[in-house]
C-alpha positions in Angstrom: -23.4 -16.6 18.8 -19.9 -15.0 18.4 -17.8 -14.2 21.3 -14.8 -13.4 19.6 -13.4 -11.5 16.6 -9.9 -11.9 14.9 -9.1 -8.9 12.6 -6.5 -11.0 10.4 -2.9 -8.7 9.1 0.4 -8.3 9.4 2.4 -6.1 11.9 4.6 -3.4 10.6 3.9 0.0 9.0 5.4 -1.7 5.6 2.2 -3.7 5.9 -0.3 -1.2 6.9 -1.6 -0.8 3.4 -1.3 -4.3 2.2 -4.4 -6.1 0.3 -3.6 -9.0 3.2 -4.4 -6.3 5.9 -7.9 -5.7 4.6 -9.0 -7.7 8.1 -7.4 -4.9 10.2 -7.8 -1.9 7.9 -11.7 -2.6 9.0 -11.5 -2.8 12.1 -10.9 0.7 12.2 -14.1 1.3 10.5 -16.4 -0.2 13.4 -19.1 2.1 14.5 -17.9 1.2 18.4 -14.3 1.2 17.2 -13.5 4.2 19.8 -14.7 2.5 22.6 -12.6 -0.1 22.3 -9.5 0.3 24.7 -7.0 -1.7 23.1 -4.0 -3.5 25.2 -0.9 -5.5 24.2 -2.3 -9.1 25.2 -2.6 -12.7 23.8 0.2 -12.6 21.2 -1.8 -9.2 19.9 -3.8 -6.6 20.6 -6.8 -7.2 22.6 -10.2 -5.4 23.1 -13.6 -6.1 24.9 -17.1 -4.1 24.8 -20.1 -5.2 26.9 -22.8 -6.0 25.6 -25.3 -3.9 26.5 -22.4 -1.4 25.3 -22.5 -2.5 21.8 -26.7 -3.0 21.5 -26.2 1.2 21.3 -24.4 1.1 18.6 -27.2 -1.2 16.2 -30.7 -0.5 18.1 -33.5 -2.0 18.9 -33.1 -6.1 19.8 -34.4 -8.2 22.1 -31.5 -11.1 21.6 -29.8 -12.6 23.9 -26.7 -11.9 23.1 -23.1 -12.6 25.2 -22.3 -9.9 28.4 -18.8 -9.4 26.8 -17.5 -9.6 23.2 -13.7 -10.0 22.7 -11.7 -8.4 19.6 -8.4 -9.5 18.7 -5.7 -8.0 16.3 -3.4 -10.8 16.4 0.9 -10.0 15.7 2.6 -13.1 15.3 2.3 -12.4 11.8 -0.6 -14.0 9.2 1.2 -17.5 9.2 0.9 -18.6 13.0 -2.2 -16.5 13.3 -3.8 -19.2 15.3 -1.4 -18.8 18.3 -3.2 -15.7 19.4 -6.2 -16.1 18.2 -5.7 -19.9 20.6 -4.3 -17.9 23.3 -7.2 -15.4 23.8 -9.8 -18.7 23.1 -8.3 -20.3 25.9 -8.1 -17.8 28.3 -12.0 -17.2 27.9 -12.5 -20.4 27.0 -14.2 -19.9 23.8 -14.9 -22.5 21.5 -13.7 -22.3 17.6 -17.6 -22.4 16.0 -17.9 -19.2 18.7 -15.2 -17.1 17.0 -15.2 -14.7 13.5 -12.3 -13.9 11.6 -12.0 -11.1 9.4 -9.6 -11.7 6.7 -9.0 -10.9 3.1 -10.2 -13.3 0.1 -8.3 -13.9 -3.2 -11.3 -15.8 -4.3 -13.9 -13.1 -4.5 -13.2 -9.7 -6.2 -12.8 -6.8 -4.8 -16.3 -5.4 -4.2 -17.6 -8.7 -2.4 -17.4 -9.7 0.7 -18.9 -13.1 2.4 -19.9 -14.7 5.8 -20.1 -18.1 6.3 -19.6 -20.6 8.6 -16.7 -23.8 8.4 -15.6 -25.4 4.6 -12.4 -24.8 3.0 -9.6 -22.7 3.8 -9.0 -21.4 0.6 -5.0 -21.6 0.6 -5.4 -18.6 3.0 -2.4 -19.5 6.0 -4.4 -17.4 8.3 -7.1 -19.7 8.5 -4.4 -22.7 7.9 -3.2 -21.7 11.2 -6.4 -21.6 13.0 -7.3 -24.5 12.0 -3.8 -26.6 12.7 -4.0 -25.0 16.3 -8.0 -25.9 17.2 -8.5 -28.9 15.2 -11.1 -27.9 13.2 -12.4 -25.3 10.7 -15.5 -25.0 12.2 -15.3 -21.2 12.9 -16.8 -18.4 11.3 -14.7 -16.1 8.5 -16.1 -12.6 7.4 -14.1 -13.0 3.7 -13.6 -9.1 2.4 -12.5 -9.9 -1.6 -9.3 -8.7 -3.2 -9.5 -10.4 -6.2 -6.3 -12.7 -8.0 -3.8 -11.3 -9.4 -2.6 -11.8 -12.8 -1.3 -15.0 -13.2 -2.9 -17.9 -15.2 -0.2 -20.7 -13.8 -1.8 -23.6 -11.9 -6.1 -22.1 -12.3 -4.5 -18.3 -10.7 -6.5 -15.3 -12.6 -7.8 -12.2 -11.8 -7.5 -8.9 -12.7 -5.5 -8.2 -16.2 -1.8 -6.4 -16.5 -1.0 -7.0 -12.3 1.8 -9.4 -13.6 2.0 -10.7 -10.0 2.4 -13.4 -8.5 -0.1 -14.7 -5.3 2.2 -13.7 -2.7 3.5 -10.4 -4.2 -0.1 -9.6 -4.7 -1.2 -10.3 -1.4 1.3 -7.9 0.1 1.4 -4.8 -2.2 -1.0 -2.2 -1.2 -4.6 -1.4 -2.3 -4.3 1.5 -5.3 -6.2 4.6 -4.5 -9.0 3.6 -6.7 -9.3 0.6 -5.0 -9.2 1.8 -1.2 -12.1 4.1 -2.6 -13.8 0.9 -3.1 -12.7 -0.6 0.1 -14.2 2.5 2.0 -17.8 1.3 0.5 -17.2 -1.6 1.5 -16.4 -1.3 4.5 -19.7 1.2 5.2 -21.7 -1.9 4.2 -20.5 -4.4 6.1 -19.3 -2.7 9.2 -23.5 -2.2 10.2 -23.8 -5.7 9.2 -20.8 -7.4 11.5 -22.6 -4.9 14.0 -25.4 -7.0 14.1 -24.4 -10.4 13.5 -22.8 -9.6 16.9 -25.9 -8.5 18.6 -28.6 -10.7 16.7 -26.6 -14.0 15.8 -24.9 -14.7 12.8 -27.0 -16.7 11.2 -30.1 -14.0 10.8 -27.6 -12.6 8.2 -26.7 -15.5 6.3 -29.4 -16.0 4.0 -28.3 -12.4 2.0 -24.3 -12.3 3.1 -23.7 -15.3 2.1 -21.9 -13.9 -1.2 -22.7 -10.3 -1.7 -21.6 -7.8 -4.1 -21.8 -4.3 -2.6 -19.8 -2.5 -5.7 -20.8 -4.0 -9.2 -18.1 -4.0 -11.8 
């Protein structure tokens, strides 16, 4: 079961936007988002929601799911992402294979989005930092795709004409046609993180996995 979730971004309203703040961008999209009373806490902001509270917001289930879930929005910036997310952890005293972070993917296009549980981390320093600070990568990642930009040095692709590099890429924002995208997105997956809170994760492994909810 998940007890925690770690919307992965940057602070600062020149990051709002940015294709690395896909984690927090949908957060906002949460069917129980409202009634989540955010505070200034662990390096972050910090939520909780009982959880009978959240059952009401996916349906009928008889699981046995925790009393509490914790949210977490760490800002100590996408690089030492781990320090809050370690600081919460130990507080509650959560284990790592316990918590879900939400973060964007370079390897998957924009239009997919994947749950799974441990491997690689992908180059991404969000989930560098987690695992530097718990030891291990055996934690969950929601992965929301943003695609590569364009640049063939070193196996880099992606989409034609960007002309950026990883970095710059990660950190311009979304255009408009693609936070049109990322709003369907979002509608898809947001039911679907819903329940993987209430039910378990791994009922929705076998079709999450690697799922492409726009085709293009």
């Amino acid at each position: 079961m998940i007890e925690l979730v770690t919307f992965l971004g940057n602070p600062g309203r020149e990051y709002e936007r940015n294709r690395h703040n896909a984690g927090w961008l949908f957060a906002a999209q949460l069917p129980f988002y409202s009634s989540l009373d955010w505070r200034k806490k662990y390096q972050g902001n910090y939520a909780a929601l009982e959880g009978e509270k959240l059952k009401t917001f996916y349906g009928e289930s008889s699981a046995d799911s925790p009393s509490r879930f914790h949210f977490l929005k760490p800002e100590t910036f996408m690089n030492s992402s781990g320090d809050a997310i370690h600081a919460a952890a130990s507080f509650f005293k959560i284990p790592a294979e316990r918590i879900l972070l939400v973060h964007d993917e370079l390897e998957l296009p924009l239009g997919t989005v994947s749950l799974k549980f441990s491997g690689g981390l992908g180059g991404h320093n969000g989930l560098r930092s987690m695992r530097a600070r718990f030891s291990t990568a055996d934690f969950w990642r929601l992965r929301i795709g943003i695609g590569r930009p364009d640049d063939r040095k070193s196996g880099q692709g992606g989409p034609a004409g960007s002309g950026k590099g990883i970095l710059e890429w990660v950190l311009s924002n979304f255009s408009a046609e693609e936070e049109a995208a990322l709003a369907e997105v979002f509608s898809a997956i947001a039911p679907m993180l819903t329940g993987a809170l209430v039910e378990g994760p791994e009922k929705f492994l076998p079709a999450w996995a690697k799922k492409k909810i726009i085709s293009g």
